[in-house]
C-alpha positions in Angstrom: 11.6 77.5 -17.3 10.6 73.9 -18.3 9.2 71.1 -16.3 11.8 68.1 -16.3 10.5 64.7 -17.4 11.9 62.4 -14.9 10.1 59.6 -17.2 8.5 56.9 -15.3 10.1 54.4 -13.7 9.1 50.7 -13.3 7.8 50.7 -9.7 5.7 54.0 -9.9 2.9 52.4 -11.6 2.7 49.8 -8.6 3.1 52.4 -6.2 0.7 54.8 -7.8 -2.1 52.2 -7.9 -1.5 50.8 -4.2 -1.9 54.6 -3.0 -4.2 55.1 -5.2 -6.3 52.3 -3.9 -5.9 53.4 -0.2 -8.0 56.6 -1.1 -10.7 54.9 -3.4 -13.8 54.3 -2.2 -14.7 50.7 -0.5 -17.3 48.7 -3.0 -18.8 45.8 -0.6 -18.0 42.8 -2.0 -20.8 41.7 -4.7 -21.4 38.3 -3.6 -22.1 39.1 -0.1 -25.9 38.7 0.9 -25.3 40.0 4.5 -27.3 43.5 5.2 -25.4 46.5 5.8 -25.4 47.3 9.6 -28.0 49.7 10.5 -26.9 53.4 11.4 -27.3 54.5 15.0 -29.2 58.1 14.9 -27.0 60.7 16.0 -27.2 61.3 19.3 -28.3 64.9 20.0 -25.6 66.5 21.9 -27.1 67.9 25.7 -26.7 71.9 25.7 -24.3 72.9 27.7 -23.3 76.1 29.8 -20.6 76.8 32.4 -21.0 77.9 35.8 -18.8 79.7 38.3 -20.3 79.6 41.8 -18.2 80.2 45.5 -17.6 77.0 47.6 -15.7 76.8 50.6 -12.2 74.8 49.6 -13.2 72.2 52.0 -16.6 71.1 49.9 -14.8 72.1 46.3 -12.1 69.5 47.5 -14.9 66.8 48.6 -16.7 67.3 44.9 -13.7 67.0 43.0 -12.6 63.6 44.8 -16.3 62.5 44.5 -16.3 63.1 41.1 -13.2 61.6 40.5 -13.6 58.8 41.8 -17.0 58.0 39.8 -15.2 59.1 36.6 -12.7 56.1 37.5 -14.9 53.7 39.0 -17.5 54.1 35.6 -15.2 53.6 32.5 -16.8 55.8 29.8 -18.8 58.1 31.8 -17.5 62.0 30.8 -16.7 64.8 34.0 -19.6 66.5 32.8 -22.0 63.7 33.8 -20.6 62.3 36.9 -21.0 65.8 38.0 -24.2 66.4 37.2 -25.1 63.1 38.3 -24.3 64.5 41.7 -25.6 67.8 41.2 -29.5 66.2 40.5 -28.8 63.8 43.3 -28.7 66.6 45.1 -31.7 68.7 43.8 -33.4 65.0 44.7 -33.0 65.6 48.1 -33.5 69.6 48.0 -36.1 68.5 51.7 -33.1 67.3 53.3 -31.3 70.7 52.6 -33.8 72.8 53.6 -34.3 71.4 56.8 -29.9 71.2 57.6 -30.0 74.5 56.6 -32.9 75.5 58.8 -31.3 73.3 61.5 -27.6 75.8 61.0 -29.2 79.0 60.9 -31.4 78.8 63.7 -28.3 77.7 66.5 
């Protein structure tokens, strides 16, 4: 089997070099004096791990509208940091717990 020789049409040559120069690198213009903009540093990405605890459906429910309605409320906030956002607002007031809990258990 041979390959065909379809020859090259008149177009293709355009064509070739205006794809061609959609994947070429980018040379800043010469001329230009202005600086480069400076890189941010990568951000180093939070470790992450997933938790499964038991709430009753009552407090799940209030977390999840809480949460959801920060998430709204704070355009380009992730899930992940509204809810822990709440989850060290509460380890800030750990005190207050103790003592509702102490307060529950001893009626």
């Amino acid at each position: 089997m041979s390959k065909k020789d379809f020859g090259s049409s008149r177009g293709a040559g355009a064509v070739g070099n205006r794809l061609a120069g959609r994947y070429a690198e980018s040379r800043p213009d010469e001329t230009s004096t202005s600086a480069p903009p400076a890189a941010e540093p990568p951000r180093e990405k939070p470790r992450m791990v997933t938790r499964s605890w038991y709430l009753p459906a009552e407090t799940a429910a209030h977390l999840t509208a809480t949460a959801d309605q920060l998430w709204r409320e704070l355009p380009g906030t992730s899930k992940h940091e509204v809810l822990a956002a709440l989850l060290e607002a509460g380890i800030a007031h750990s005190d207050d717990v103790r003592h509702r809990l102490s307060q529950t258990s001893q009626s």
